[in-house]
C-alpha positions as a Markdown table, in Angstrom:
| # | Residue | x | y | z |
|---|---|---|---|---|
| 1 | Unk | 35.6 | 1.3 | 60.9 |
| 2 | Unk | 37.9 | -1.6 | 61.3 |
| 3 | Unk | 39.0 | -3.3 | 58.6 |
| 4 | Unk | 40.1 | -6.2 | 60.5 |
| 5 | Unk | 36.5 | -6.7 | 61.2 |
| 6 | Unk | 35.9 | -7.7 | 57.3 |
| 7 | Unk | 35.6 | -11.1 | 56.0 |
| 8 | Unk | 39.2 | -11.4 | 53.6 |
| 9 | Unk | 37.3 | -11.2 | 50.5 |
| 10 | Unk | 35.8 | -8.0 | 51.8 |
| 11 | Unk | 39.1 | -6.6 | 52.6 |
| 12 | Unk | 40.7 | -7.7 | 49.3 |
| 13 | Unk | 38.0 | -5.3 | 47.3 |
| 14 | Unk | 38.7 | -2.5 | 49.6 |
| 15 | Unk | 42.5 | -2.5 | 48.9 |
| 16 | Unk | 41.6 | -2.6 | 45.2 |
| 17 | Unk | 39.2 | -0.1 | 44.9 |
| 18 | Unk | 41.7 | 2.2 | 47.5 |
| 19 | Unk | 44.6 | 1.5 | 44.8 |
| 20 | Unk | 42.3 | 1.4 | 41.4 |
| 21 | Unk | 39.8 | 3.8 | 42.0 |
| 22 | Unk | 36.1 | 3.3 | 40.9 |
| 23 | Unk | 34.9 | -0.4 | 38.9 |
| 24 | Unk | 32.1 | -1.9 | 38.4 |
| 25 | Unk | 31.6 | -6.1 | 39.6 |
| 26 | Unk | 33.0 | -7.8 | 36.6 |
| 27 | Unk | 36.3 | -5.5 | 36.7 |
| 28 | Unk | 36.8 | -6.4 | 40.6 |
| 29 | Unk | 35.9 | -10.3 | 39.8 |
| 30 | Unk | 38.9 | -9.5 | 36.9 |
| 31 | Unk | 41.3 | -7.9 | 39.3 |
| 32 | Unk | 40.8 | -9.8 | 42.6 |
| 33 | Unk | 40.8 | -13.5 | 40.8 |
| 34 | Unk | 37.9 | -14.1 | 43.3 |
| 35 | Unk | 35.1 | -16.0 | 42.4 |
| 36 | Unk | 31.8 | -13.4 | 41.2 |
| 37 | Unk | 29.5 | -14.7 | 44.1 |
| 38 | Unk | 32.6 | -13.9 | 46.4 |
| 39 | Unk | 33.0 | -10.8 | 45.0 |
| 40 | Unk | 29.1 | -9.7 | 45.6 |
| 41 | Unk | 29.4 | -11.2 | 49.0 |
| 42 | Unk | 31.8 | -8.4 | 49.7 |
| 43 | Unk | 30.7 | -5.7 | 48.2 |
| 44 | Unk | 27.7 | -6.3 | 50.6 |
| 45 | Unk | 29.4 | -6.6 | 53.6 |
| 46 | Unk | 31.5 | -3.3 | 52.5 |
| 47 | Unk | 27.9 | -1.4 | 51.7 |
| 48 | Unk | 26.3 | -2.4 | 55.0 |
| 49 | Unk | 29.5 | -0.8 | 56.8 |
| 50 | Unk | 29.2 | 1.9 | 54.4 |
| 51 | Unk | 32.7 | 1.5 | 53.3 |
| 52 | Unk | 31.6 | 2.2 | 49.4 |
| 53 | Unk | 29.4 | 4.1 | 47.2 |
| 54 | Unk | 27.5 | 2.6 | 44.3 |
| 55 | Unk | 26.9 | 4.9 | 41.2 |
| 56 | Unk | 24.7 | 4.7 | 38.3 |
| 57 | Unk | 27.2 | 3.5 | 35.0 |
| 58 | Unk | 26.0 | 5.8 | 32.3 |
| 59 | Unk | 28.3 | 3.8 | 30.3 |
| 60 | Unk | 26.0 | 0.7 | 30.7 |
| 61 | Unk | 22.9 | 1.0 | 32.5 |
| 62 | Unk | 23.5 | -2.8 | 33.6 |
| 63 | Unk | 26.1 | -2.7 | 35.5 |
| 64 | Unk | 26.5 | -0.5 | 38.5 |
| 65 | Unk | 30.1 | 1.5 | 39.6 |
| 66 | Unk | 31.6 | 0.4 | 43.4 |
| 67 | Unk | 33.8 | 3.0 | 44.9 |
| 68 | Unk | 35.1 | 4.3 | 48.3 |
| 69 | Unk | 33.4 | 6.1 | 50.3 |
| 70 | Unk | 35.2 | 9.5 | 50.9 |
| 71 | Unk | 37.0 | 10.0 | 54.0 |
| 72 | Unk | 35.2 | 12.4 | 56.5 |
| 73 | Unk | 37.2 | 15.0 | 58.0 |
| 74 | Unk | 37.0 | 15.5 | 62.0 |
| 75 | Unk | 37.3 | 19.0 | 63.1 |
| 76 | Unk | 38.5 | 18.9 | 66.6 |
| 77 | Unk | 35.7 | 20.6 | 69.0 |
| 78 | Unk | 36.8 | 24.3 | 70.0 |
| 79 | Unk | 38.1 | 25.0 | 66.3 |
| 80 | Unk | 35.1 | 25.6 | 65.0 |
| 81 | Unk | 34.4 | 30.0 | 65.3 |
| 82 | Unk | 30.7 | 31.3 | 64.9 |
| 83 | Unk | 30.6 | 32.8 | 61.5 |
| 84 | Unk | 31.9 | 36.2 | 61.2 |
| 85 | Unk | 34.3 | 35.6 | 63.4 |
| 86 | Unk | 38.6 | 35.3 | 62.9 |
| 87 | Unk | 40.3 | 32.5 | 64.2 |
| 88 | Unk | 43.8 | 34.3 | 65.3 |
């Protein structure tokens, strides 16, 4: 996905999250120095790319955890062996 694609604000929270890890909304209002109604607006646009996760905080049942989404790994095609099998 194309980062260029995100609104600035949506981009911002990505970086943040790549370099912090996972937060919750009132830590990325904190680090970003965006306003909290920006900050929701791009943690939308970041879940409807699928960008980011949201976990449960078992911390605080209020407030819900933002992360990155993991990276997948591609496996070029004709890597892959049928089970059973060595790859030489």
């Amino acid at each position: 996905m194309k980062e260029n694609s995100l609104p600035p604000s949506s981009q911002t929270i990505l970086q943040i999250l790549n370099a912090g890890g996972a937060m919750t909304h009132k830590e990325l209002v904190k680090r970003s120095k965006l306003a909290p109604r920006t900050v929701r607006y791009a943690l939308k646009k970041l879940k409807e790319k699928h960008l980011i996760i949201e976990k449960f905080n078992f911390k605080d049942a209020r407030q819900i955890i933002y992360m990155n989404r993991p990276a997948v790994l591609t496996i070029p095609t004709g890597i892959c062996r049928p089970m059973g099998t060595m790859i030489s």
